[in-house]
C-alpha positions as CSV (number, residue, x, y, z in Angstrom):
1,X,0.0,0.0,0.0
2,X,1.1,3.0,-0.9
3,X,1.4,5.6,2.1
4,X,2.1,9.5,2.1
5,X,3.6,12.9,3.8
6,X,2.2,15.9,3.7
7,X,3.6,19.4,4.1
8,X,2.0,22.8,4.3
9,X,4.2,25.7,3.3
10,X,3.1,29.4,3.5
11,X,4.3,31.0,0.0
12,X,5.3,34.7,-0.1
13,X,3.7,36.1,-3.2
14,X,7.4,37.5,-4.5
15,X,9.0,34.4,-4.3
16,X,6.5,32.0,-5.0
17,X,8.1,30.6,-7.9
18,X,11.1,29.8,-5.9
19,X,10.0,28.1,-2.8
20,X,7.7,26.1,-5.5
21,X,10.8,24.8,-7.3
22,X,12.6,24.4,-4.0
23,X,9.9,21.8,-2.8
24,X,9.5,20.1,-6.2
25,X,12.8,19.5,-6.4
26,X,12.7,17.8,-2.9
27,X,10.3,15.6,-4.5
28,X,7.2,17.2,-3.1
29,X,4.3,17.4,-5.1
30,X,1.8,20.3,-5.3
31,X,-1.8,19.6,-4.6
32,X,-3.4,22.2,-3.9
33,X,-3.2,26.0,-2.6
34,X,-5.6,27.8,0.0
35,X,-5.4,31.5,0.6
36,X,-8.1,31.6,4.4
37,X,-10.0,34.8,4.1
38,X,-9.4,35.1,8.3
39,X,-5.7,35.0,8.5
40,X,-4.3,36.3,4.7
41,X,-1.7,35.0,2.7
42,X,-1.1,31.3,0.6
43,X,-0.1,28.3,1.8
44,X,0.5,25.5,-0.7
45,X,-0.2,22.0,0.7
46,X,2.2,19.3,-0.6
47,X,3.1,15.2,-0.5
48,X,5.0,12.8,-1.5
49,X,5.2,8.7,-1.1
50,X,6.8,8.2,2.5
51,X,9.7,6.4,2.3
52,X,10.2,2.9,4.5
């Protein structure tokens, strides 16, 4: 069976394409961004297969 991590990430809107990259070249993969009304800002939520 296939398990996973997850990782939430808050992204700074002038270097959003940089902490993107950063994670996907971790091996993270991008599945979806939330910016909450109440508190402002993004946060990209990632995973990846969890290893052993």
């Amino acid at each position: 069976m296939t398990t996973w991590e997850y990782k939430t990430v808050p992204i700074p809107p002038h270097i959003a394409t940089e902490v993107l990259n950063t994670w996907g070249e971790d091996g993270w993969e991008l599945v979806c961004v939330f910016s909450p009304p109440e508190v402002g800002g993004t946060i990209a939520y990632f995973k990846r297969q969890k290893q052993g």
